[in-house]
N, C-alpha and C positions, 0 to 999 in steps of 0.2 A: 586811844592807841596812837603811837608817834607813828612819824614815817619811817624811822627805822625799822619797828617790830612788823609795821605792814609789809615791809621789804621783804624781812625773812619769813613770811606768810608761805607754806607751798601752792601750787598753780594748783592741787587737786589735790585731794583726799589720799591717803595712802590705802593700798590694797589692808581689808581686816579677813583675814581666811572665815567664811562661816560654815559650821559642822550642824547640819539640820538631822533634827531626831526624828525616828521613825516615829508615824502615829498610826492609829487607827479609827474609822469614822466614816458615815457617808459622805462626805465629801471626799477623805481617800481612798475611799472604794470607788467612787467616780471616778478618778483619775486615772486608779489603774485600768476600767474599763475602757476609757478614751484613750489612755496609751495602748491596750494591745489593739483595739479595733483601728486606732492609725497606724500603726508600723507592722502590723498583722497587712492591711490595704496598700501600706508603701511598699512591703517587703515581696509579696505575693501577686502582686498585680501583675507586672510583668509578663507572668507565666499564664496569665490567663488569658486562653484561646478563645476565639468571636470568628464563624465560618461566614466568609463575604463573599464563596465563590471564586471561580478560576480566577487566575492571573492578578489576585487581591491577597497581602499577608491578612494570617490568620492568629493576629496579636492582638488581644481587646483594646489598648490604649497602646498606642504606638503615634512617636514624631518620626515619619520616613524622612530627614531633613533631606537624602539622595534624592527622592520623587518630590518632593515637597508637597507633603501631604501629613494630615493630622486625624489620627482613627482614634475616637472614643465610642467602641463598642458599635451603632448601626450609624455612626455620625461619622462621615467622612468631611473633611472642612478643607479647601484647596486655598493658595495663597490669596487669590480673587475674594476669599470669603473671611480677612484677615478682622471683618468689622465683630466677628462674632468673640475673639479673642476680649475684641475691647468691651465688649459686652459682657464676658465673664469680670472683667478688672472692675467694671463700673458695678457688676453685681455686687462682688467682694466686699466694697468700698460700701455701700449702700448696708448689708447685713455687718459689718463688720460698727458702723455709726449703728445700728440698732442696737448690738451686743454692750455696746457702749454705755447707751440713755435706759437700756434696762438696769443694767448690774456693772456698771462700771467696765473693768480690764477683766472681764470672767473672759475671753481669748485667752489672753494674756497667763491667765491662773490655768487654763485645762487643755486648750488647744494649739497655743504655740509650736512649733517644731522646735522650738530652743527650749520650752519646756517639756516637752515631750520626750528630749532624750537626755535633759537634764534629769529627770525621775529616772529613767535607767540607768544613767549612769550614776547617780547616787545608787538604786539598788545595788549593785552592783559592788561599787564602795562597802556598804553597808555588810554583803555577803564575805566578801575578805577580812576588811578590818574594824566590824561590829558597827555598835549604833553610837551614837555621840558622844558617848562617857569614854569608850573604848578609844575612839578615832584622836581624841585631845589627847590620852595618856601617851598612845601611840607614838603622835609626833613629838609631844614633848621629851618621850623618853630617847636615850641617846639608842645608835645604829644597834641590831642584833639581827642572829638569821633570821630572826621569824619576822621582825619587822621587816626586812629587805625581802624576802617572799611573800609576804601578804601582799606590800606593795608594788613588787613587780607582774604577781599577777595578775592584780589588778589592770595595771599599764596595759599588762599584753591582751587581756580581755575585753578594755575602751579601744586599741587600735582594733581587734577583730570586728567589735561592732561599726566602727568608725570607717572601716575596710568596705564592709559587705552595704554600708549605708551608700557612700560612692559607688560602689559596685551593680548596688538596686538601681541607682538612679541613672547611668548608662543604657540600661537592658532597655529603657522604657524609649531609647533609639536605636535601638536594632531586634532584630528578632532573639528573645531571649536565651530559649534555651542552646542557639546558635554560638550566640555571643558566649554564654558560658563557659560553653566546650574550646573555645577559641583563645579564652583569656587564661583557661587550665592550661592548655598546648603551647602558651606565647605568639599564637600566632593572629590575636586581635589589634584593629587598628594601632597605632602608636598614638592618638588622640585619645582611646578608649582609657589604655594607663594611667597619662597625662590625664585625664580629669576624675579618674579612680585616687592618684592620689592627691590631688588637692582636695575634692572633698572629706578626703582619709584627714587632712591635716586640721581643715577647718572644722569636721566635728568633733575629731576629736581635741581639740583647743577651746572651742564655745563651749560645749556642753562637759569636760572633763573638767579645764583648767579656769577658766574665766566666766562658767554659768553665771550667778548675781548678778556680776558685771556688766555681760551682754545686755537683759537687761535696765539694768539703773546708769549706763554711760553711754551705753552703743546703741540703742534702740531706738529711734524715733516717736515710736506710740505714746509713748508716757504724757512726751511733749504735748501731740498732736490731741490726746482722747483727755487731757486736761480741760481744752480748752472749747470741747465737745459734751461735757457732760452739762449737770444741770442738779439743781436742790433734790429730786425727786428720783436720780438716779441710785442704784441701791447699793451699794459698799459694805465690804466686810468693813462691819461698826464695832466699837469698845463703846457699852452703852456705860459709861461714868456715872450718869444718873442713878446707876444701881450698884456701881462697883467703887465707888467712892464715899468714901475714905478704904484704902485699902490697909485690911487688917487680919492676923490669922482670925481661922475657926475661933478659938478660945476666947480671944481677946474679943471678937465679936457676938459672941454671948456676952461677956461681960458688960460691953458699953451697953448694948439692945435690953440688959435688965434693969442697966440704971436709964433708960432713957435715951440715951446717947446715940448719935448717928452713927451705924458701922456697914461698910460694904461688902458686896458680894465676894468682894476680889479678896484673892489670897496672898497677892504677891508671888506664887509658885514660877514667875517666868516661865512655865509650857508654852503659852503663844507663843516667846522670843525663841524656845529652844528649837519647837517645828518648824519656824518661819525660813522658807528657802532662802532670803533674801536678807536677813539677820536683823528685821525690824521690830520695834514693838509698836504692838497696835494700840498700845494705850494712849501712843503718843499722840494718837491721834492722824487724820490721813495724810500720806505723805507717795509720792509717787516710787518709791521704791516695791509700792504693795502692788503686788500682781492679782491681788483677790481667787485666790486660790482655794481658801477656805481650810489650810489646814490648822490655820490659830482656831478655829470654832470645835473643830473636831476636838483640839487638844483642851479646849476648855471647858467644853462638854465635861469628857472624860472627868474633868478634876470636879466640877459642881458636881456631878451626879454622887463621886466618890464622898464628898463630904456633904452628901446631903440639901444640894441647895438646887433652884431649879436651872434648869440648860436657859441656854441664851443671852449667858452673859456678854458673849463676843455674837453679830450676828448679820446678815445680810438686811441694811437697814440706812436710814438717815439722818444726817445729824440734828437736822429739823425734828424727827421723832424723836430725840431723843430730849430736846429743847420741848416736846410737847407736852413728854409726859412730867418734867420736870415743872411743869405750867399747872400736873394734874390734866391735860388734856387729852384723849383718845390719838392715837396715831393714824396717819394716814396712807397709805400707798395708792402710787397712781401711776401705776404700768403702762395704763391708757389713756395718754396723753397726747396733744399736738403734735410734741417733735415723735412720739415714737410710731403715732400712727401715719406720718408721714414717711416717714423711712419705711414702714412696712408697705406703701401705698406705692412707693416708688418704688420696690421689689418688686411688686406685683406687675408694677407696670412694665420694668426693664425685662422681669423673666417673661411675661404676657408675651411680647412681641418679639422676645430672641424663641420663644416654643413657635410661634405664628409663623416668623422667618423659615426656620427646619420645616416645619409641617408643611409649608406653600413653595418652597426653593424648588426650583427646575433643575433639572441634571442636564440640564446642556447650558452655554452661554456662547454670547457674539460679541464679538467686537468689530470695529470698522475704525482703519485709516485712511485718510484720502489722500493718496500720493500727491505730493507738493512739486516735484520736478517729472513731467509741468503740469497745471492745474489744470487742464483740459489738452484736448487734441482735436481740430478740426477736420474732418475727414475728407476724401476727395467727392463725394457725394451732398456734402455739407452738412451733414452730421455733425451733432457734437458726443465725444468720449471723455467720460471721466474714469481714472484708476483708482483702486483703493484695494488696502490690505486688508484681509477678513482672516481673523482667528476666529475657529470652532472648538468650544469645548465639549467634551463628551465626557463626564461625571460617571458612566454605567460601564459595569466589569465586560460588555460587549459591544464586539463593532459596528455602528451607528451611520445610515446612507441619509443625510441632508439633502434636501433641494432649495437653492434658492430663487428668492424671487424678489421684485425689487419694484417699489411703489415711488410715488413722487412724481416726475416730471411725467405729463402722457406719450404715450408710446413708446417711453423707455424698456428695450431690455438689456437681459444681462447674461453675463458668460462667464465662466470659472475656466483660467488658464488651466488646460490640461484634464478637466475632467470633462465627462460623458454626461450628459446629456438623456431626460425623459423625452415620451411623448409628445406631452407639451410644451418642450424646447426649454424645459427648468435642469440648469448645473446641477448635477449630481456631486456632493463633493462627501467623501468616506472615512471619519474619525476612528482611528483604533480607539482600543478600551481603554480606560482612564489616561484619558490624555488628550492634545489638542493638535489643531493641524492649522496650520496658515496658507492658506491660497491668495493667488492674484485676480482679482475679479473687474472685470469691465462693464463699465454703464452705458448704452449709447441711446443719444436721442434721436429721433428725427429732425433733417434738416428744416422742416415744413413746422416746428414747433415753437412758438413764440417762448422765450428764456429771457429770465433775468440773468444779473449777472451771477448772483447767488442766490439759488433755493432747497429746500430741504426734499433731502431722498431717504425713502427708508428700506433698509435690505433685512430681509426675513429667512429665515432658516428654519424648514420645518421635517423634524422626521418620519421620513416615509414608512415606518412600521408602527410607532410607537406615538405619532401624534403628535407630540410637542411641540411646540412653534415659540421659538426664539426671535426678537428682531433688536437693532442697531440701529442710529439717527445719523446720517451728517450731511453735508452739503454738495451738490451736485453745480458745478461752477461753468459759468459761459464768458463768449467774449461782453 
């Protein structure tokens, strides 16, 4: 090729519209069950009530981003506990590499959310303007009413869905059926709008206009889970060793009575016609495939129809395929190194995020030690140190703390403005879900040998309910 013809090279693939045909099969029966059980869960959640008691919403999954607070059902999570977040992410990440070294991009084929409302909005498509034979004449053919109404209603039944998808995904920050009534009357936030319709634009754009696209250009995963897989990982396969030389029915009676090699395969394009992504899988793997499984389905269909047996397209390896071609027995090994690893470190990351919830205290302390000035010499010769104390109180009820405070001998302590037990321990009174900060003093006796720095620790325990809380820091002299 000269350097001229490289020049007029394009920078990328021109858009190829692809019209995927309906099929039927367990693997599309899969799908649609996994699509209505997630947007069934996305669309419905919202609305589902969880009773936490007074002065607590009664939203099962709720972001209060105003309290900053995060409620999944009996798990309340406050900004303090932001580590549990990244503990879902590192889950994700963890089960998402297993999904991988099992079965390749099977995410990618059933549980996407770009695939997810890709099948709906194909259904969709398919409901107005028929199945793939239909939808090509359609456009080919020039403008008519019935063309210009199929199509529009179409449009207006992707923005509905695209509408109420933004619309779901708001509710799950604020109280639902609140918000509803609010956004019917115009009188919810102007942020609520604002992100009702960006989401309105982006799905309906990903998943209307540029599905495929999302992902074989926009996606990351393709890249990333390429270079995560392994020999033993399982792939929607074209087993060639059976489907090669591809030849009709007929013709392949005829070669198999004189001898002659003839394969399974028909040539019928079914795989390329169901394939969302407009590939064929003869070609062998190529990242455009989401492993979706509906080429098997469709292939099924055609062997069974003319007699030959299933599985000529199939969730499998190209090693097995290279085996049997050897005349060798195939192998699978699910249970292997990398995947028993990834499972092990699931166990381990969920192990100790269940441990965290089961063992977390509903109070916490914190301590600062006021820096202007590090101490205070008394007339007595004492020495005083200051320090900030936040109390948290995690329980839907008002919570009476006493502190007490270890470290230097015969230190004690006093909480600016509160009262005081028996025993001369600050009383200090956290409302319900929420935290209180008081100013707290240390004092030593003058008669006490000090360094210049040593460690003091203040303790926080509730006097009805037991829990004892404590904080570390330094107690500073001359």
């Amino acid at each position: 090729m000269s350097t001229a013809d490289a020049d007029d090279l394009p920078l990328f693939a021109p858009s190829k519209k692809v019209y995927p045909q309906s099929v039927s099969g367990p693997y599309r029966r899969a799908k649609w069950i996994i699509l209505v059980l997630c947007l069934g869960i996305y669309y419905l959640l919202p609305f589902l009530r969880w009773d936490r008691g007074p002065n607590l919403p009664n939203q099962a999954v709720l972001a209060d981003i105003a309290n900053n607070r995060f409620y999944f059902f009996f798990i309340e999570i406050w900004p303090q506990e932001v580590y549990y977040f990244t503990g879902l992410l590192i889950l994700a990440a963890f089960v998402l590499f297993l999904m991988n070294a099992v079965a390749g991009r099977v995410w990618c084929g059933y549980l996407c959310p770009q695939t997810v409302w890709t099948d709906l909005f194909l259904a969709v498509e398919r409901f107005f303007e028929g199945d793939r034979r239909e939808r090509i004449k359609r456009d080919e053919a020039s403008w008519s009413f019935d063309k210009a109404w199929r199509k529009t209603a179409k449009h207006a039944v992707w923005l509905v869905i695209a509408w109420w998808t933004g619309g779901a995904w708001v509710l799950y920050f604020a109280d639902a059926p609140t918000l509803v009534k609010e956004l019917a009357t115009f009188t919810a936030p102007l942020s609520a709008y604002v992100w009702i319709a960006i989401l309105t634009f982006t799905t309906y754009s990903l998943a209307g206009i540029m599905r495929e696209q999302v992902c074989t250009y926009m996606c990351p995963w393709p890249r990333i889970q390429a270079a995560l897989t392994d020999d033993d990982a399982l792939n929607v396969t074209y087993r060639y060793d059976r489907g090669e030389p591809r030849v009709s029915v007929k013709q392949a009676q005829r070669l198999r009575s004189t001898g002659a090699p003839a394969g399974d395969c028909i040539d019928c394009n079914q795989c390329v016609a169901v394939c969302p992504t407009g590939i064929d899988i003869r070609d062998g793997a190529q990242m455009d495939c989401i492993q979706c499984g509906l080429c098997i389905d469709a292939c099924n269909t055609v062997m069974t129809k003319v007699g030959y047996p299933a599985g000529l397209i199939a969730y499998d390896t190209d090693d097995n395929v290279n085996r049997r071609q050897a005349g060798q027995k195939p192998v699978y090994r699910p249970l292997r190194a990398r995947t028993l690893t990834y499972a092990g470190l699931i166990l381990v990351v969920g192990g100790a995020m269940v441990y965290q919830l089961a063992t977390r205290k509903m109070a916490d302390i914190s301590v600062l030690h006021e820096r202007s000035p590090l101490f205070v010499k008394l007339s007595d010769g004492s020495i005083r140190n200051s320090y900030t104390v936040r109390l948290l109180n995690k329980r839907p009820e008002s919570r009476p703390f006493a502190l007490t405070v270890s470290g230097p001998a015969g230190a004690r302590i006093e909480a600016v403005g509160s009262a005081a037990t028996a025993d001369l321990r600050p009383v200090v009174t956290v409302e319900p879900d929420s935290s209180r900060e008081v100013r707290v003093l240390v004092t030593v006796p003058a008669d006490v040998h000090l360094d210049k720095s040593q460690p003091v620790t203040i303790t926080a325990s509730d006097l009805f309910a037991g829990e004892v809380v404590r904080a570390e820091d330094h107690f500073m002299a001359p």
